[in-house]
C-alpha positions as CSV (number, residue, x, y, z in Angstrom):
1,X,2.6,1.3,8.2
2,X,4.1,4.6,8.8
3,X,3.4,7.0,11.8
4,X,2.0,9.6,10.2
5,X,-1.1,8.0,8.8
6,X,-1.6,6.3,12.1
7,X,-0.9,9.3,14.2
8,X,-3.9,10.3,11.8
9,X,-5.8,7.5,12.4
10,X,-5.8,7.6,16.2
11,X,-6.1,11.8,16.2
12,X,-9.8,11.5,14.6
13,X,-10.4,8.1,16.4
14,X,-9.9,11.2,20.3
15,X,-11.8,13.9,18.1
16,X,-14.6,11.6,17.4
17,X,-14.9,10.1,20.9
18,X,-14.4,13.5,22.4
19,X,-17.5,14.8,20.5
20,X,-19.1,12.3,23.0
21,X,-18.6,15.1,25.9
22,X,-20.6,18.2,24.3
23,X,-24.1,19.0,25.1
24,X,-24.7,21.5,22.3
25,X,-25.7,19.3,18.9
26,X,-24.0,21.4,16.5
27,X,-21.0,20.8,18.5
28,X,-21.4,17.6,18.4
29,X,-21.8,17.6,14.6
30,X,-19.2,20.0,13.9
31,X,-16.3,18.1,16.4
32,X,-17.5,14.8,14.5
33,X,-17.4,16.7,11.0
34,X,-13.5,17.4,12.1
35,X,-12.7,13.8,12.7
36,X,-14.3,12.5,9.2
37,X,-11.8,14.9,7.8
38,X,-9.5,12.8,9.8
39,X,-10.6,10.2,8.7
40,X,-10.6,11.5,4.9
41,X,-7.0,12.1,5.2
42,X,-6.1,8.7,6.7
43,X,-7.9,7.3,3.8
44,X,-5.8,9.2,1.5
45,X,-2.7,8.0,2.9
46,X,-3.7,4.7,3.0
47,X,-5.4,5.0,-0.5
48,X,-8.9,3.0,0.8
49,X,-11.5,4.2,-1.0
50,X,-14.3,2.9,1.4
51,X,-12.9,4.7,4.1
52,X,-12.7,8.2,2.1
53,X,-16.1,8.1,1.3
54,X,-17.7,6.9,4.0
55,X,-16.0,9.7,5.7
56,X,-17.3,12.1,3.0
57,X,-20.6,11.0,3.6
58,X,-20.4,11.8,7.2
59,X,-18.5,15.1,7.2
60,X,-21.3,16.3,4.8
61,X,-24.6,14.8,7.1
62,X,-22.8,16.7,10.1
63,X,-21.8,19.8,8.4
64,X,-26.1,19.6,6.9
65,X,-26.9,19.2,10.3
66,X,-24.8,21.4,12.8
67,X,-26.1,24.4,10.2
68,X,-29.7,23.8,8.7
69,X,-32.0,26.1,10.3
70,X,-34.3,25.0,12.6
71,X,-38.0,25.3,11.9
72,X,-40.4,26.3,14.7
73,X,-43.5,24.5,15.3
């Protein structure tokens, strides 16, 4: 395998982990948003289809979440 889809790879493997260290949700959501893209990208290079849009499916549940309004009770 070549470095750059690894180097890929492992970069959204930190971003996702690191997401691990905010408080704020929609930090959360939007850091883990970023490393689906990551992960959309390795996908690409590595032309797995399961891995693009699982990826998809995630980046679009955080990016919902990190901005839908909250509703008070």
């Amino acid at each position: 395998m070549s470095w750059i889809p690894e180097s890929i790879g492992w970069a959204a493997t930190a971003m996702f982990a690191a997401s691990y260290f905010f408080e704020d949700s929609a930090k959360i959501r939007k850091v883990q948003a970023a490393a689906a893209t990551a992960w959309i990208a390795y996908g690409l290079l590595i032309r797995s289809h399961p891995v693009i849009a699982a990826n998809a499916i995630v980046v679009t549940l955080a990016l919902y979440t990190a901005f839908r309004r909250r509703t008070v009770e």
